[in-house]
DRENDRENPA-683158 format. One record per atom (N, C-alpha, C): x, y, z. Coordinates in pm, whole numbers, plus 50000, padded with zeros to 5 digits. Layout:
REM DRENDRENPA-683158
XYZ;...
END
This chain:
REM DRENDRENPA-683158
733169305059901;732189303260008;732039288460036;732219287860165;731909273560233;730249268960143;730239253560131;729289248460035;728199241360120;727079238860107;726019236460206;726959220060222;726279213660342;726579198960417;725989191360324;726389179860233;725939171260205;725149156360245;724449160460363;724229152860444;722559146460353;721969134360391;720519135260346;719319141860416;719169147060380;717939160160415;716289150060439;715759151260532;714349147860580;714329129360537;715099122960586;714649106960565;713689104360642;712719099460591;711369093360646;711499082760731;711309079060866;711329067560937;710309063960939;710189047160943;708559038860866;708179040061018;707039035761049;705669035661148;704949028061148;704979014161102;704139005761066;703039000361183;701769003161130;700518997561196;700938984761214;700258980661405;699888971861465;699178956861282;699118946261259;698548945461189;697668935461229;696038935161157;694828935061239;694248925361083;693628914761186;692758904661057;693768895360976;694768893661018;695668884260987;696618889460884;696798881060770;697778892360648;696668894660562;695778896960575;694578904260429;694918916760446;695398922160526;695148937460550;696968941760520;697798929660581;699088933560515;699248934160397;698718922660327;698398924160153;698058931960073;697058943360148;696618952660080;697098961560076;697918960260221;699288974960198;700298973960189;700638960360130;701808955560043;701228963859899;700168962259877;699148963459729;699828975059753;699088986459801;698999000359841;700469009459819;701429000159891;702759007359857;703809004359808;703398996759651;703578992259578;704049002959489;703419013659450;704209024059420;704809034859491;705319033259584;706199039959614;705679047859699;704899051259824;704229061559895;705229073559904;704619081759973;705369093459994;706329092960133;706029084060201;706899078960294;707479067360313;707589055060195;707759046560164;707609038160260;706379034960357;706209025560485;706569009760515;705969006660356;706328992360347;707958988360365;708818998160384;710258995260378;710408988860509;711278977360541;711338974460725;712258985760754;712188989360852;713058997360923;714418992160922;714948978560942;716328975660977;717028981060818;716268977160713;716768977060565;716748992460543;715718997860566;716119016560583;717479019560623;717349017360743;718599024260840;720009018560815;719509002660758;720829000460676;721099008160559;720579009160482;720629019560343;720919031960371;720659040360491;721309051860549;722999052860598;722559037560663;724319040760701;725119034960606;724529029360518;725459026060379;726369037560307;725119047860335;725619061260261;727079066260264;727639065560182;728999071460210;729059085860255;729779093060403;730029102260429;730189115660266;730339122960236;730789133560107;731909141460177;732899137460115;733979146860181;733819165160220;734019170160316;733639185460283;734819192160222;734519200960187;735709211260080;735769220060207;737369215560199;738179229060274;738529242160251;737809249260356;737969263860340;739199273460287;739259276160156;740269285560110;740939296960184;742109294760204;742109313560202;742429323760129;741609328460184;741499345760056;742679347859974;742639348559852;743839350259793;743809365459744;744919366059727;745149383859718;745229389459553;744529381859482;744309389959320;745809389459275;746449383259298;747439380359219;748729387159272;748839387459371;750419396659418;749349406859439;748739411559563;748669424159638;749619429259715;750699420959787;751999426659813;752609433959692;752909426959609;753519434959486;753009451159490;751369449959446;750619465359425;750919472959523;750919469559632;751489478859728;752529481259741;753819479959710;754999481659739;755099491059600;754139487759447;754769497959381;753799511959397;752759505959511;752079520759508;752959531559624;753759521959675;754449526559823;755659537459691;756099531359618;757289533159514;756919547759437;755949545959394;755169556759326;755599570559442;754689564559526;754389578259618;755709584459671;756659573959645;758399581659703;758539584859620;758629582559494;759149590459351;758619598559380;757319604959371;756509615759372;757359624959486;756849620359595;757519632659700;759029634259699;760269622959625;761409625159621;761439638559505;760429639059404;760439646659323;760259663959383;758709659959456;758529672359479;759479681959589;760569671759651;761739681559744;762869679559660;762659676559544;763699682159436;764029695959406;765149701659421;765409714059370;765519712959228;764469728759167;764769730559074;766339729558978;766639726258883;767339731958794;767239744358743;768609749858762;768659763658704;770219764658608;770809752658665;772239755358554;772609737758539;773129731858415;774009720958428;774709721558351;775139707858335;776579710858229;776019698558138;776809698958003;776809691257902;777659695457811;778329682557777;779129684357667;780559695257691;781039694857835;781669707757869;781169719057864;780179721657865;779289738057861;778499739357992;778379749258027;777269756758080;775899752158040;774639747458085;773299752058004;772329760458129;771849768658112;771149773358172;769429772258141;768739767958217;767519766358228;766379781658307;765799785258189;765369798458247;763949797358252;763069791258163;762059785158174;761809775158112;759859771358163;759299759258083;758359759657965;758239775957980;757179779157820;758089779257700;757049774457647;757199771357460;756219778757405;756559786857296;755569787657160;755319777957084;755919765057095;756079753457014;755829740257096;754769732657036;754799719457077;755579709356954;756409708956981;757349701056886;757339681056859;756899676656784;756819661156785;757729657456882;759039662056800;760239654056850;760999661257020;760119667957077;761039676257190;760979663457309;762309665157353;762499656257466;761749656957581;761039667957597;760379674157710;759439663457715;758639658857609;757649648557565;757729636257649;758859633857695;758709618257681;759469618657828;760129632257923;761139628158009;760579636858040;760869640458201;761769651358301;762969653758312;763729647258261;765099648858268;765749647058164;767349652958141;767579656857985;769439649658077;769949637458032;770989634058061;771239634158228;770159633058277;769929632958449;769849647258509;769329655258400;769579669558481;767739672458471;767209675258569;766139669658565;765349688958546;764999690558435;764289706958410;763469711858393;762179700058441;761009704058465;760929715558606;760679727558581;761119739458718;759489737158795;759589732558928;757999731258982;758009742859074;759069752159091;758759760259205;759129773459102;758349778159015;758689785558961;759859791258846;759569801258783;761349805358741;762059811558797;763279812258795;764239818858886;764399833758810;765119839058932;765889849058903;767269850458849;767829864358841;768929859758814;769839856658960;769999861259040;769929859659206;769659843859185;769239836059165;769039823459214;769559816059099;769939820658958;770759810758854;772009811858921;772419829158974;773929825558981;774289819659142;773089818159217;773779807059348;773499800659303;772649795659220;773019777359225;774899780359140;774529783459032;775819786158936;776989785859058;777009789759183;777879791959276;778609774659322;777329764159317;777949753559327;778789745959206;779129752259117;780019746259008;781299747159035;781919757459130;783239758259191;783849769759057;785039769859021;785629777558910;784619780658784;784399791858747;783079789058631;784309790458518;785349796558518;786149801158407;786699788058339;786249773958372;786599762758339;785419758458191;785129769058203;783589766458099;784409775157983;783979770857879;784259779257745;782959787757669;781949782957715;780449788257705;779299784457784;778179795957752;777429793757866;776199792757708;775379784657751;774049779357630;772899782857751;772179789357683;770399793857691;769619780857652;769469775657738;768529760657680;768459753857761;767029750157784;766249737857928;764889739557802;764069732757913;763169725257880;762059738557807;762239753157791;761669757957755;762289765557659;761059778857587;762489788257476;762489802057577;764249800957559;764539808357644;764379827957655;763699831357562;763189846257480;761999847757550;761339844257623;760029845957725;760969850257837;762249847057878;763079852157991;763969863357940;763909871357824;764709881357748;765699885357874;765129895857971;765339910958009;766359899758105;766339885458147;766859880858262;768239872258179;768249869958097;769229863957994;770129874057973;769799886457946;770469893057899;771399901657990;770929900458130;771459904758241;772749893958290;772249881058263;773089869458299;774639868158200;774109871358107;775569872957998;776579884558059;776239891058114;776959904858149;778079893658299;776929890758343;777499879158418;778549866958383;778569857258284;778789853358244;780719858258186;780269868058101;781649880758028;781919884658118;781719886658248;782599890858357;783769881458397;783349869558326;784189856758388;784859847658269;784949855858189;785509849958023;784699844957951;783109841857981;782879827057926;781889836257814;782069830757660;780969832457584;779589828657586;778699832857532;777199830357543;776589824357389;775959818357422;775099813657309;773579814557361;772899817257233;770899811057243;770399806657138;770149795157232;769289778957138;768199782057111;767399790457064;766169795456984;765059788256912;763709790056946;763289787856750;762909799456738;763439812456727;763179821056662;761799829856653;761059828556768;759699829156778;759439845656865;760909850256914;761459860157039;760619873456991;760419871956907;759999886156850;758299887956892;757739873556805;756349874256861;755809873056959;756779868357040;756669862857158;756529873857285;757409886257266;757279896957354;756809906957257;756469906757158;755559916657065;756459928557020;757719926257013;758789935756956;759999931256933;760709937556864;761859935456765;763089934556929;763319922356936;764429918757094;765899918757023;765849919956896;767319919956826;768099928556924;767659940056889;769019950557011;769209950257076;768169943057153;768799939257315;770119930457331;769779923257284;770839909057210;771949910357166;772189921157133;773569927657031;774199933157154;775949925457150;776769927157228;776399917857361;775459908757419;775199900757512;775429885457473;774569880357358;774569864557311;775589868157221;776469857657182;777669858657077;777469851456978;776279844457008;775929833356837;774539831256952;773189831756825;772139828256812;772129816056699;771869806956807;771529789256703;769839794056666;769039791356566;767679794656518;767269778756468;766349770856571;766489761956506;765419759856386;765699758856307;765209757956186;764169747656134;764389735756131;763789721956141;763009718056034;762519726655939;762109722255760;762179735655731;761909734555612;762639741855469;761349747755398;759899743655473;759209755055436;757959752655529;757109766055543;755909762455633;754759755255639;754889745755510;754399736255517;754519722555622;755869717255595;755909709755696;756739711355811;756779727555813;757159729155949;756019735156035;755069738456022;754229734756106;752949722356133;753159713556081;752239699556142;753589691556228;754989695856227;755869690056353;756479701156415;756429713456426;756839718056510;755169726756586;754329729456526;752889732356587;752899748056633;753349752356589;753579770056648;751999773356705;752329778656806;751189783656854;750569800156784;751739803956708;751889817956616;751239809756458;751409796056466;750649790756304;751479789456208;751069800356109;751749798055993;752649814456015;752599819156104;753729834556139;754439827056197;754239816056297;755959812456375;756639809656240;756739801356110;758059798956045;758349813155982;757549825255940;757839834655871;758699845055977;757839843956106;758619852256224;760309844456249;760179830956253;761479834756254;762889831456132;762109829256025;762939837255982;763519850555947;762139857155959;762519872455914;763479877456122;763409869256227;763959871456308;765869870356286;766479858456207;767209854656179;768179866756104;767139868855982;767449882055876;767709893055938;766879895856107;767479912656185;768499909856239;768859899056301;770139891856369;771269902156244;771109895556140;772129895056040;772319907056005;770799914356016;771279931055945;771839940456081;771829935656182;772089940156332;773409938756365;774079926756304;775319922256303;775409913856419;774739906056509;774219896856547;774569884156484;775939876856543;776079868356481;775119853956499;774549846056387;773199837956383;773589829156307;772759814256288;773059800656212;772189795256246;771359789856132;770329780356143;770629764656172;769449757156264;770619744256322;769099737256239;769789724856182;768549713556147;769349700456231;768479689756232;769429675656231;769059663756133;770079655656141;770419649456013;769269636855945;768469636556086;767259630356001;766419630455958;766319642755932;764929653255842;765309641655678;766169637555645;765799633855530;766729642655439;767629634355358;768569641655254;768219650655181;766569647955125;766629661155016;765659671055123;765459669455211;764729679455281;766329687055396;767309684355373;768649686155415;768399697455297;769049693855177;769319703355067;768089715355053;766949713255100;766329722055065;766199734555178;766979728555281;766969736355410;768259746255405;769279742655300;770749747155278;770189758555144;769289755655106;768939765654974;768429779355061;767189776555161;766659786955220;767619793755302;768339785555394;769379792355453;770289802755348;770739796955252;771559809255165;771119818755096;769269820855108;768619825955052;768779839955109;768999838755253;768879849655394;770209850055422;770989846355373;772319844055405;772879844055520;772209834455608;772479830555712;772769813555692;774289809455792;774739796555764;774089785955818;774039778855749;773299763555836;774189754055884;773549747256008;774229740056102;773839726956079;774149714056005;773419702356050;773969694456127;773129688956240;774059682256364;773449668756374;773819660756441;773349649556465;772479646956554;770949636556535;770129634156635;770679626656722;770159638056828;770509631457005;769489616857030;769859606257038;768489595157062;769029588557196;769709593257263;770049590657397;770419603657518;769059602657612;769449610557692;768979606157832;
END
């Protein structure tokens, strides 16, 4: 804000009486304003007005202009940025199929029984640029296999994997239709699991499964329900680790071929103790390496 004028405010100009009776009467108001009156009269006028214009002018402070908090261009351009991400997002087509690793993956949903520490879902929308957060719903099977239609030759695939951003056993009756699909065209099937399928639709989904998936991965992830549920968080508690293993065990008595998957940084002796339970059920264990780039 502009600062008041430094100018001098109300200077008194003297008035001095006619003076009468010679100097007795100047004397006395020499006496008189001797301290200093409130209008200081005794001053001559020329010595005033000199002492006024003595005054040095006070420079005025030049008016700023408004500054913008530090880069307000900036804020706007990343609020402009924001809002295109956003709407580039929202005319994003779902994912319903990509590839990795030479495979097939199919994305069927986004529910979990499991909030998992370590799930990628956590930290991304997108899993190697395939982006599987689904905002317009889940698909059908009608809409996995047109998109599936833009891959060109599918028989170039050696397998097709059950796995996006959700577990894929909340989509049973539509998975299991898609494999039929799939074996029409050579390609084997797999499902990336945690083993939860059973509680999850409130009945034994083994038979469905038999003769459709050709290997059930169960991922496993500790070696007892202790500390597999404060990192994997089952929403089933302390029944998600018992459900799936005893899910694993119908696989096996079903003839359902199954393998428990851990990865390699659970920790060496929590490795060995995951290879004991596995041979307990006699089902094989898988240890693979953590993905830390996607």
């Amino acid at each position: 804000m502009e600062q008041e004028k430094n100018f001098p405010q109300d200077v008194a100009q003297p008035n001095p009486q006619p003076a009468q009776n010679g100097g007795r009467k100047r004397k006395k108001r020499r006496k008189h304003g001797k301290g200093g009156g409130q209008n200081n009269q005794n001053q001559p006028v020329n010595a005033q007005a000199q002492k006024v214009a003595q005054t040095p002018a006070q420079p005025q402070p030049q008016k700023q202009p408004k500054q913008q908090n530090g880069g307000g261009k900036d804020k706007t351009n990343q609020k402009t940025e924001r809002r295109d991400e956003k709407q580039k997002n929202e005319n994003r087509k779902d994912t319903y199929a990509y590839i990795l690793d030479g495979n097939l993956y199919i994305n069927l949903t986004n529910k979990c029984s499991n909030a998992c520490d370590f799930c990628v879902r956590n930290e991304r929308e997108s899993y190697y640029g395939n982006y599987l957060w689904l905002r317009h719903g889940e698909p059908t099977v009608e809409k996995v296999i047109a998109q599936l239609k833009g891959f060109g030759d599918l028989t170039r695939f050696k397998e097709a994997v059950f796995c996006g951003f959700g577990e894929p056993t909340y989509k049973v009756a539509e998975m299991v239709e898609l494999c039929d699909y799939f074996h029409s065209k050579g390609i084997s099937t797999r499902l990336n699991t945690n083993g939860q399928g059973n509680l999850i639709n409130k009945r034994d989904i083994v038979p469905d499964l038999k003769g459709k998936i050709d290997l059930v991965n169960v991922s496993l992830n500790a070696s007892c329900v202790e500390k597999y549920q404060p990192i994997c968080r089952s929403q089933f508690r302390e029944e998600g680790f018992s459900g799936m293993i005893e899910f694993a065990k119908q696989c096996k008595r079903l003839g359902v071929r199954c393998r428990f998957s851990i990865v390699d940084c659970i920790g060496k002796d929590e490795v060995e103790a995951c290879k004991r339970l596995a041979a307990s059920v006699n089902v094989p264990l898988y240890v693979r390496d953590y993905i830390t780039d996607s």
